[in-house]
C-alpha positions as CSV (number, residue, x, y, z in Angstrom):
1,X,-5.0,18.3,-5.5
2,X,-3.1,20.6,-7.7
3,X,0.9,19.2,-6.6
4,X,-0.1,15.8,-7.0
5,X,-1.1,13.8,-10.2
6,X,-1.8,10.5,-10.8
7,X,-0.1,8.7,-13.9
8,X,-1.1,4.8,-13.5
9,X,-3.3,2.9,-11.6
10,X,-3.2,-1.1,-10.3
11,X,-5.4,-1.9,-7.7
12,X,-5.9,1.6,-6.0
13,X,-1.8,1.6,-6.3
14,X,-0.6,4.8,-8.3
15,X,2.4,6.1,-10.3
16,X,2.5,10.1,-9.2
17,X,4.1,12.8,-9.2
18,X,4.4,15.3,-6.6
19,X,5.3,18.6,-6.8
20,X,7.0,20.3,-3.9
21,X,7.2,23.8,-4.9
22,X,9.4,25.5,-1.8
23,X,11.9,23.1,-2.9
24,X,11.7,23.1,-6.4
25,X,11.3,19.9,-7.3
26,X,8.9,16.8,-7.9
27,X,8.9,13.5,-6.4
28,X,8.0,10.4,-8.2
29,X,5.6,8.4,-6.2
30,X,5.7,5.8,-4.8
31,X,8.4,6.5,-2.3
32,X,10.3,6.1,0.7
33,X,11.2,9.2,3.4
34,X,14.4,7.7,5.0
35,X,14.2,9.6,8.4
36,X,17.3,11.4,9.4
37,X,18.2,12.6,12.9
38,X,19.8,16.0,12.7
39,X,22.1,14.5,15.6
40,X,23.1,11.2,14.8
41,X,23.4,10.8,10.5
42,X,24.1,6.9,10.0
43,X,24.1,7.7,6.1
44,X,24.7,11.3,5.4
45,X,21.5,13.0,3.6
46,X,24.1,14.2,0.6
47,X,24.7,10.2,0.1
48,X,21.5,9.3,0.3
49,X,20.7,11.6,-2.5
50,X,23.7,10.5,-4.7
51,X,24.2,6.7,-3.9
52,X,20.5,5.9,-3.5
53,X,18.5,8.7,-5.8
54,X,16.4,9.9,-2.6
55,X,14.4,12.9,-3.8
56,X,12.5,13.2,-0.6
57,X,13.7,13.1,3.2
58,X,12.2,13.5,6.8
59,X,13.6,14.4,9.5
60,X,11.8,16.2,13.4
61,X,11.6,19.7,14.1
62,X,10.3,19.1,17.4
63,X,14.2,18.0,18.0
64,X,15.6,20.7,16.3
65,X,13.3,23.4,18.2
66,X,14.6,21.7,21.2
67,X,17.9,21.3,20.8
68,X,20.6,23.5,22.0
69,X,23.1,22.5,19.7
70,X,21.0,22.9,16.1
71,X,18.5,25.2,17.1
72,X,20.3,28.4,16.4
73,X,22.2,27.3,13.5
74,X,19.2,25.6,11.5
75,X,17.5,29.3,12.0
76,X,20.6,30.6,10.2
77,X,21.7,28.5,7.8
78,X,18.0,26.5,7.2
79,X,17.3,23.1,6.8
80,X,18.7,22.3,3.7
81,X,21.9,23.3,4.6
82,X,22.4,21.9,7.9
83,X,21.8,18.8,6.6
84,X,23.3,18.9,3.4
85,X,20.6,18.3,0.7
86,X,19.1,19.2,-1.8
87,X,16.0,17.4,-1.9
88,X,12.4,17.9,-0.7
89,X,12.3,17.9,3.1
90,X,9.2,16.8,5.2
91,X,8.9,17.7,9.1
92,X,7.6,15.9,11.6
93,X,6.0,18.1,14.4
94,X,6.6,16.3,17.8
95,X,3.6,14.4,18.0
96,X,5.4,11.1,17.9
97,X,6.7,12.8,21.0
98,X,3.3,13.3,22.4
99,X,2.6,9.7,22.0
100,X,5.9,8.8,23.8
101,X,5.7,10.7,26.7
102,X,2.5,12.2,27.1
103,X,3.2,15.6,26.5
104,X,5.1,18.3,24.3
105,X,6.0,22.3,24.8
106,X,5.1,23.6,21.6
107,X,1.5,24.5,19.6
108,X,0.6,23.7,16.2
109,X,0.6,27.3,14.9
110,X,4.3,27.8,17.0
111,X,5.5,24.7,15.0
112,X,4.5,25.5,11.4
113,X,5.9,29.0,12.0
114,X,9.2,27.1,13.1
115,X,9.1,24.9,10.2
116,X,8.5,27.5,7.4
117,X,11.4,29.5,9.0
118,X,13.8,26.7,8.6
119,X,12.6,26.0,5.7
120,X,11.0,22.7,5.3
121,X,9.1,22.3,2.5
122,X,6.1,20.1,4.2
123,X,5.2,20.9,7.2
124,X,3.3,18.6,10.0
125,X,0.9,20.3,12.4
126,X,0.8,19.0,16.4
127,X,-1.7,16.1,15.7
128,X,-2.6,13.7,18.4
129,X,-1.3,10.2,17.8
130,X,-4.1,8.0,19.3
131,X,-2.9,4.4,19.6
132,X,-5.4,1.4,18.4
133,X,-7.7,-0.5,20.5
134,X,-8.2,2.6,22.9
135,X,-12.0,2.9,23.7
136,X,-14.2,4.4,21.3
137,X,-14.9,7.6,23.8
138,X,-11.5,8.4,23.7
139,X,-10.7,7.8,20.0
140,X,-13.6,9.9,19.1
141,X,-12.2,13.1,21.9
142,X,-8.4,12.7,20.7
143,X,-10.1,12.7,16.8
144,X,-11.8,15.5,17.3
145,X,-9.0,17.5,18.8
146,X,-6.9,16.8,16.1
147,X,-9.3,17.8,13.4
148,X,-9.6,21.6,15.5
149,X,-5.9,21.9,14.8
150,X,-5.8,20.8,11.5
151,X,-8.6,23.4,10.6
152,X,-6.6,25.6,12.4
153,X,-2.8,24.5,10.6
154,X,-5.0,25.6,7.1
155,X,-5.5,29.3,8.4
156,X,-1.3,29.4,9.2
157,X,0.7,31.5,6.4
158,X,3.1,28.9,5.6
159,X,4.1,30.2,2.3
160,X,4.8,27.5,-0.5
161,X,5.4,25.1,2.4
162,X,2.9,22.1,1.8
163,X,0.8,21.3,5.1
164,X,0.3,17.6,5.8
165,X,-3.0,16.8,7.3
166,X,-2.9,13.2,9.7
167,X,-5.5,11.3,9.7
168,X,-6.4,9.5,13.2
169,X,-9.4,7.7,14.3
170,X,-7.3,4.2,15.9
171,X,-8.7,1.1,14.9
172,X,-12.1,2.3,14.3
173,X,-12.9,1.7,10.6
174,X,-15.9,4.6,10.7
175,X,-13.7,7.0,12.7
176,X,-10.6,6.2,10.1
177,X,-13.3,7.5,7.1
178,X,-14.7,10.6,8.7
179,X,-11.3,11.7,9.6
180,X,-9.9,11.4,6.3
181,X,-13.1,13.1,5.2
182,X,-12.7,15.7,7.3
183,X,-9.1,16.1,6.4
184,X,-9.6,16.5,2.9
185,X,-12.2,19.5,3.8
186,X,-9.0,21.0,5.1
187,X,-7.6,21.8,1.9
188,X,-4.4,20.7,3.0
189,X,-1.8,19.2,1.2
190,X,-0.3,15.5,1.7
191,X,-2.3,13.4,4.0
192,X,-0.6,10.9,6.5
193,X,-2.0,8.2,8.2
194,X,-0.9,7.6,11.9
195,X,-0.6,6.3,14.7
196,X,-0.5,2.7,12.9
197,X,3.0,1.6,13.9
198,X,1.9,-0.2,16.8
199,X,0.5,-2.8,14.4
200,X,3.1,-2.8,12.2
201,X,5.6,-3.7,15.4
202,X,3.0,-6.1,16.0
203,X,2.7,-7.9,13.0
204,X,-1.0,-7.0,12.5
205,X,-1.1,-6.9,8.9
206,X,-4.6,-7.2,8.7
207,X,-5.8,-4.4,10.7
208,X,-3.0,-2.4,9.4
209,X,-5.2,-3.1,5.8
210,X,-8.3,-2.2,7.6
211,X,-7.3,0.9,8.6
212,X,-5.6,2.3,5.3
213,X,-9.1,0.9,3.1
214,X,-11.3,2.7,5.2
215,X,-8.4,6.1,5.2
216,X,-9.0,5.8,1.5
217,X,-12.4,5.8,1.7
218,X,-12.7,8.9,3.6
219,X,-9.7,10.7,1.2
220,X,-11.1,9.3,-1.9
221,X,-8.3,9.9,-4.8
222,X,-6.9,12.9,-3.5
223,X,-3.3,12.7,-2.2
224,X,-0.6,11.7,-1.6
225,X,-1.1,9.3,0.6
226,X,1.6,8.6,3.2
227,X,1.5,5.6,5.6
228,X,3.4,7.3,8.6
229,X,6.6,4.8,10.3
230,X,6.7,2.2,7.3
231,X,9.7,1.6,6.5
232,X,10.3,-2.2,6.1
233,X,10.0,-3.4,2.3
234,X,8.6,-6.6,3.1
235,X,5.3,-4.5,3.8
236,X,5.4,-2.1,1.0
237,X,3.8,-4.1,-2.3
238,X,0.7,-4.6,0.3
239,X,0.5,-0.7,1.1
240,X,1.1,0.4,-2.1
241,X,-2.2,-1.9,-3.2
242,X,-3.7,-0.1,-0.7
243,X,-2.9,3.5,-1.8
244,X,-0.1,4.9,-0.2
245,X,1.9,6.7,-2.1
246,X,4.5,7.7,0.8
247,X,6.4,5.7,3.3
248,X,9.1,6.7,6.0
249,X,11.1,5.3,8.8
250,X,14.2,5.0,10.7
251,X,14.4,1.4,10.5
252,X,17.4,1.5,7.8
253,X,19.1,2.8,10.6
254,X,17.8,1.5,13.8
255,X,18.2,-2.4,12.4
256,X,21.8,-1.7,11.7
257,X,22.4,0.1,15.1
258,X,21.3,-3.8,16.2
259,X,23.1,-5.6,13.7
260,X,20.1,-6.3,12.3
261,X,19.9,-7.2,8.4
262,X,16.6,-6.3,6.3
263,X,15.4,-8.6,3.4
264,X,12.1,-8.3,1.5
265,X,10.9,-11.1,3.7
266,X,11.9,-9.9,7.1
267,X,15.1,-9.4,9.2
268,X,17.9,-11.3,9.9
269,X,20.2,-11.2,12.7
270,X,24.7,-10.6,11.0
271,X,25.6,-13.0,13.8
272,X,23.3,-15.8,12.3
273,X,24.0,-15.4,8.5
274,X,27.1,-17.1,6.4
275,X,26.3,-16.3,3.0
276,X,24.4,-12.6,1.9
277,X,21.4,-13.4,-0.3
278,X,21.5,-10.0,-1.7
279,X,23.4,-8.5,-4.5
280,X,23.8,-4.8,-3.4
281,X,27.4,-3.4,-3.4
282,X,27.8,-4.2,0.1
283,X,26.9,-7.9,0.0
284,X,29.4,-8.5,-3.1
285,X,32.2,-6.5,-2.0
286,X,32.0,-8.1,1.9
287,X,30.7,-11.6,3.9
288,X,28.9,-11.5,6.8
289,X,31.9,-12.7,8.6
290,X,33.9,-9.7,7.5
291,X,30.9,-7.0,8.8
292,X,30.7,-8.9,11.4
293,X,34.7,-8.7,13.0
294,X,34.5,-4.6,11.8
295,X,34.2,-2.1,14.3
296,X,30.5,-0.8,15.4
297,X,30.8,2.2,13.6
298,X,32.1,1.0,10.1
299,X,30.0,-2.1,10.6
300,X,26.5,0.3,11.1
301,X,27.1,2.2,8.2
302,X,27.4,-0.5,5.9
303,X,24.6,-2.6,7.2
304,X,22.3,0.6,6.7
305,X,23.6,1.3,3.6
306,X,22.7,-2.5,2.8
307,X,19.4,-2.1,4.2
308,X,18.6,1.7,2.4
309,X,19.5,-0.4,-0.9
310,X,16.9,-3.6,-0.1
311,X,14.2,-0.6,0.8
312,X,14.9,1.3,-2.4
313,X,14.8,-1.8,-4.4
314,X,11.8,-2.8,-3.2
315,X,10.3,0.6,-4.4
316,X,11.3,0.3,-7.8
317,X,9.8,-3.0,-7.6
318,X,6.5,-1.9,-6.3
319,X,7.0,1.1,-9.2
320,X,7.7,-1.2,-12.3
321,X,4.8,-3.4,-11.2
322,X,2.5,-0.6,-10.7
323,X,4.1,-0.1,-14.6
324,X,3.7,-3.4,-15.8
325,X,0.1,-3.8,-14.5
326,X,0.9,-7.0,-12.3
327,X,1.1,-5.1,-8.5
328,X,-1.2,-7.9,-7.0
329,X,0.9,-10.7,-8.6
330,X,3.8,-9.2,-6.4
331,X,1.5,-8.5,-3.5
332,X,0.9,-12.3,-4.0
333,X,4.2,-12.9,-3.7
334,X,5.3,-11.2,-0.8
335,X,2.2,-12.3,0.8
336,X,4.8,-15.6,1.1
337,X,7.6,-14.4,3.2
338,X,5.8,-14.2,6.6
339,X,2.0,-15.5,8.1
340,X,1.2,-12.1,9.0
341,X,1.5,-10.5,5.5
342,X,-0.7,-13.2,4.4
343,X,-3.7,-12.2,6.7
344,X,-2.8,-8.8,5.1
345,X,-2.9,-9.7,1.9
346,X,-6.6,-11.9,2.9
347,X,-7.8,-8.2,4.3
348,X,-6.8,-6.5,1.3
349,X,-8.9,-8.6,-0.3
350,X,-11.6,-8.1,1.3
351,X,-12.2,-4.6,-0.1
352,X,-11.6,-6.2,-3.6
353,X,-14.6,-3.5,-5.0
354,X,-12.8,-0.8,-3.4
355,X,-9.7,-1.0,-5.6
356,X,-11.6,-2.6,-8.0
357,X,-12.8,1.2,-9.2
358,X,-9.5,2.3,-9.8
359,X,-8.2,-0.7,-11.6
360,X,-7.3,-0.6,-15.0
361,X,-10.0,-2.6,-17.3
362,X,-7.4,-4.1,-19.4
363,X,-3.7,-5.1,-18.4
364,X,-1.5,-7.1,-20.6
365,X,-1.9,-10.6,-17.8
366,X,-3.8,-11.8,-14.8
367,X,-1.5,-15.0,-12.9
368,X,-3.8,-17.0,-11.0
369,X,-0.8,-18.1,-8.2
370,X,-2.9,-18.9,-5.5
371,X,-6.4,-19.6,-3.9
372,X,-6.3,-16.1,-2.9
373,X,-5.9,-14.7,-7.1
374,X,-9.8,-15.9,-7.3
375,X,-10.8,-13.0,-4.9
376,X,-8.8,-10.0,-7.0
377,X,-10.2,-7.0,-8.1
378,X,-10.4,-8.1,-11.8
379,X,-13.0,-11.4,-10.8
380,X,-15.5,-9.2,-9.2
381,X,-15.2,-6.6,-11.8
382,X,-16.0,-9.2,-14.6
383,X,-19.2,-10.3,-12.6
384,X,-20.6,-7.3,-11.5
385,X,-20.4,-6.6,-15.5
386,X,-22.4,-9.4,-16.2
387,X,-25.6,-7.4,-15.9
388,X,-24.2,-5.4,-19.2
389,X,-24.0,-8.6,-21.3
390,X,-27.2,-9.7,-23.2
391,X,-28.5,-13.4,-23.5
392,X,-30.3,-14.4,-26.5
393,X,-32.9,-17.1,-26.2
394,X,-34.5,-19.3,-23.5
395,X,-32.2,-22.4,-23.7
396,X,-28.3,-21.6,-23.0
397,X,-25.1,-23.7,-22.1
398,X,-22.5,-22.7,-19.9
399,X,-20.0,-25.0,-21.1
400,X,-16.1,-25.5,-20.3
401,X,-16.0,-26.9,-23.7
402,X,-17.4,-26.9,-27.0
403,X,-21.1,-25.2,-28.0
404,X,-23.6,-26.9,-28.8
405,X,-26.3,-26.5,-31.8
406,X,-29.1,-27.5,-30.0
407,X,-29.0,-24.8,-27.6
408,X,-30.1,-21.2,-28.5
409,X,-26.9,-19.6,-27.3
410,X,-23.0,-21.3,-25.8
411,X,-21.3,-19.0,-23.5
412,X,-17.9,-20.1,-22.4
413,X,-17.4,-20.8,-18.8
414,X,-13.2,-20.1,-16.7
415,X,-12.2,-20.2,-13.6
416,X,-12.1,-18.1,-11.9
417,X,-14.2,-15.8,-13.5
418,X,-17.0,-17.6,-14.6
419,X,-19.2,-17.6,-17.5
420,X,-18.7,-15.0,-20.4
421,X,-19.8,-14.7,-24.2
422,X,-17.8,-16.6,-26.5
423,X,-16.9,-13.5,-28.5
424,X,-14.8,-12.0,-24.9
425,X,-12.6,-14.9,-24.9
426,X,-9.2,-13.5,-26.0
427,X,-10.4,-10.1,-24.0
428,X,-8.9,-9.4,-20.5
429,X,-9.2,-10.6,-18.1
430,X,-10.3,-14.0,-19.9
431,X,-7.2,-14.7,-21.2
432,X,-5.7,-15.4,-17.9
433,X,-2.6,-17.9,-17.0
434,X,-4.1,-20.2,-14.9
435,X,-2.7,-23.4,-13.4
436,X,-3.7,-27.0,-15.0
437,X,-4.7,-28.1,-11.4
438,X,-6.9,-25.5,-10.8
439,X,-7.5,-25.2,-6.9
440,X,-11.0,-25.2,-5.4
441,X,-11.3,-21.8,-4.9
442,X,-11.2,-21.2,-8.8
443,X,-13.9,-23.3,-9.3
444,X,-15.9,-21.5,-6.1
445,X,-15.3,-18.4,-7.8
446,X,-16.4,-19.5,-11.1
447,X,-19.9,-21.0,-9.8
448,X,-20.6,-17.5,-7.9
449,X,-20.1,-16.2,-11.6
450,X,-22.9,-18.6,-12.7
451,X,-25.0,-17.9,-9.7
452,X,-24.7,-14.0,-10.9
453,X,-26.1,-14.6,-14.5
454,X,-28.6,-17.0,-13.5
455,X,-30.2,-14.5,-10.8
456,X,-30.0,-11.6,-14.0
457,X,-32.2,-13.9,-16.2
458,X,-34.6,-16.1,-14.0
459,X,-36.4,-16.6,-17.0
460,X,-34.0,-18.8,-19.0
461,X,-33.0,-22.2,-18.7
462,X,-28.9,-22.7,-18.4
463,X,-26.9,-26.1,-18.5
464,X,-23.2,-26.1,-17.1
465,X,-21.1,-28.6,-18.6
466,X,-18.1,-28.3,-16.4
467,X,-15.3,-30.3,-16.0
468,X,-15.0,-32.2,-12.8
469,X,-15.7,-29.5,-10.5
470,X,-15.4,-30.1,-6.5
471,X,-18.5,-30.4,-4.6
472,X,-17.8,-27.4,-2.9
473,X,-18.3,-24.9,-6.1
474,X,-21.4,-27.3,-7.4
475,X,-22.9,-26.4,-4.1
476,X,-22.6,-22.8,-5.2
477,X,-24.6,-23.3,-8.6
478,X,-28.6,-22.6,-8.4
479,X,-30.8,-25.6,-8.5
480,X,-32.3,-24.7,-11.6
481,X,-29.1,-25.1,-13.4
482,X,-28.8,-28.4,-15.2
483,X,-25.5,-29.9,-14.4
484,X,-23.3,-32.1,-17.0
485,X,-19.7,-33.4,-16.4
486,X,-17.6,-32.7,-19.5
487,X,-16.3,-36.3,-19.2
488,X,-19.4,-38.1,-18.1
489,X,-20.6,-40.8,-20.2
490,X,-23.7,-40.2,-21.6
């Protein structure tokens, strides 16, 4: 993908760069596309850029091909201008439309050539949105369709415009992958996957991580990624994990419209809150109970400008942990603020050796901060590299604690990663922070570790001198292996 590059993995989260070359400029990724309606600007695009350092906006130019008012002036004057910014602009095509009401009045080669005369600088073609839990029949029929026009967007002259590429396939994990497949044969630009805000509206976090791990699949690492109507910061430490490199909505906007206030955790309702936990300009400079007695229109702007601040701080969150190497520490973390993200966080998980091959090998810490740290990335790399290490001799100890001469070899033995050679122990991810009261799904993790290098060397004998492991995790331990509390009398 020659306008997007990859500067820093965590997880299958990346630091990028893309270039947008009809606009001039390149966006650091991850990011967020606030959405702007041409008609109704809560927070001007020009303030957006200045007061919030957006590089990258979206707005629909389904609306603006329709519209009366704008049509003939965003023809003149272009896109840029009419809104007042001088950013990278993304279009949307109208197929959120086409999921709304069925139907739309324009073709995908009519709307690219509409775009590039505006002069977006991505493009969308006329994709069909298809919603989850349809039947497989139809999935499959809408999937197809939409791959025909995205073979046919790639044959448009769009110029220097960059073509996006959606992928569809509902909630099908083997429809999600060929799509994205097939999207990358394209040779299109910046890949979006839709229709998914239906289970982001319902709180299904889980399928939402489903769908995006088997979208990466299909896309592999060529990008960028962009996670089509996210917009609410609580969800984006878990997406980013994922791979998305691009986010967008109107929510900043929408909440506020409803007095509604965003946090990292979720949204609260002005009318219910006395005291702002937030330290954006907004929240210091007013209370609650001032926004609250202002008039809609003053008291809209300010709540979106409240909420574009919690979203962009969320970003540079997600980017400085991306940085810092501890992205699934914070994914931990959010995982916190509501149920929902936690199942999220749970399905993430399970495709632990999927962002396992992008992971770094080395960070500067792992935290173990919760039962759910024992299933990261870095736990399975450590035992699938197991198979690399030697073992000398017929007699070894797996020991918690000191070696011991009479055995032909000591290997040391942490949760949650499980036995290693003496000589790794300051290496990482060895040199974890992990909790005094260790939970039992360190110690699990730690005897599938053991179970691993006994089935690599059936031929050796192994003691485990552990110290007081639960039942559950001795369970896990192959009877062969001679078992020893570290504190047991002798």
């Amino acid at each position: 993908m020659t306008n997007f590059e990859v500067r820093q993995y965590d997880a299958a989260g990346r630091l990028g760069e893309l270039t947008v070359p009809r606009a001039g400029v390149t966006v650091e990724t991850p990011t967020i596309l606030p959405v702007v309606n041409p008609h109704v600007q809560t927070v001007a695009p020009a303030t957006l850029a200045s007061e919030f350092g957006a590089e990258i906006l979206i707005t629909n130019s389904y609306i603006l091909h329709g519209s009366d008012d704008l049509r003939e002036p965003v023809l003149e004057q272009g896109l840029h201008d009419l809104l007042g910014f001088d950013g990278a602009i993304m279009t949307d095509s109208g197929s959120f439309q086409l999921a709304e009401y069925g139907d739309i009045d324009v073709t995908t080669e009519e709307i690219l050539e509409f775009q590039h005369e505006i002069g977006s600088d991505i493009g969308t073609p006329v994709d069909i949105p298809t919603p989850p839990d349809v039947d497989r029949e139809r999935a499959t029929e809408e999937l197809n369709t939409t791959q025909k026009r995205l073979e046919h967007a790639a044959t448009v002259d769009t110029g220097e415009m960059l073509v996006s590429a959606p992928v569809q396939g509902a909630t099908y994990p083997d429809l999600r992958e060929r799509a994205a497949a097939d999207a990358v044969s394209t040779g299109l630009d910046v890949f979006p996957l839709g229709a998914v805000v239906p289970l982001m509206n319902e709180y299904r976090y889980a399928d939402l991580a489903d769908v995006v791990a088997a979208c990466k699949r299909g896309l592999g690492e060529v990008g960028p990624v962009h996670l089509f109507g996210a917009g609410h910061p609580m969800m984006f430490a878990m997406a980013a994990a994922l791979g998305c490199d691009l986010f967008d909505s109107a929510a900043y906007a929408l909440y506020a419209r409803d007095d509604r206030y965003l946090t990292v955790q979720g949204t609260e309702l002005l009318s219910e809150l006395t005291y702002f936990p937030c330290h954006c300009p907004v929240c210091t400079d007013h209370t609650p109970a001032e926004l609250d007695a202002m008039d809609a229109d003053q008291r809209e702007e300010l709540l979106a400008r409240h909420n574009l601040h919690v979203t962009y701080g969320e970003i540079r969150t997600v980017k400085q942990a991306i940085r810092s190497g501890n992205l699934m520490e914070l994914v931990d973390s959010r995982a916190r603020g509501h149920p929902a993200m936690l199942d999220g966080y749970r399905a993430l998980l399970d495709h632990a050796e999927q962002l396992e091959r992008t992971d770094p090998v080395s960070k500067d810490a792992f935290f173990y901060t919760s039962n759910e740290s024992a299933r990261r990335p870095e736990v399975r790399r450590h035992q699938n590299r197991l198979e690399r290490l030697p073992v000398e001799g017929d007699e070894v100890l797996l020991t918690e604690g000191s070696s011991s001469a009479q055995y032909d070899e000591t290997w040391g033995v942490r949760p949650p990663f499980g036995p290693y050679p003496r000589e790794l122990a300051d290496t990482y991810p060895l040199t974890a922070e992990v909790p005094d009261r260790t939970d039992r799904a360190a110690y699990e993790a730690a005897a599938d570790g053991v179970r691993r290098l006994v089935e690599l060397h059936p031929d050796v004998s192994f003691t485990l001198v552990h110290d007081d492991w639960p039942a559950t995790a001795l369970d896990r331990v192959p009877d062969g292996v001679r078992l020893r509390d570290l504190h047991a009398r002798d």
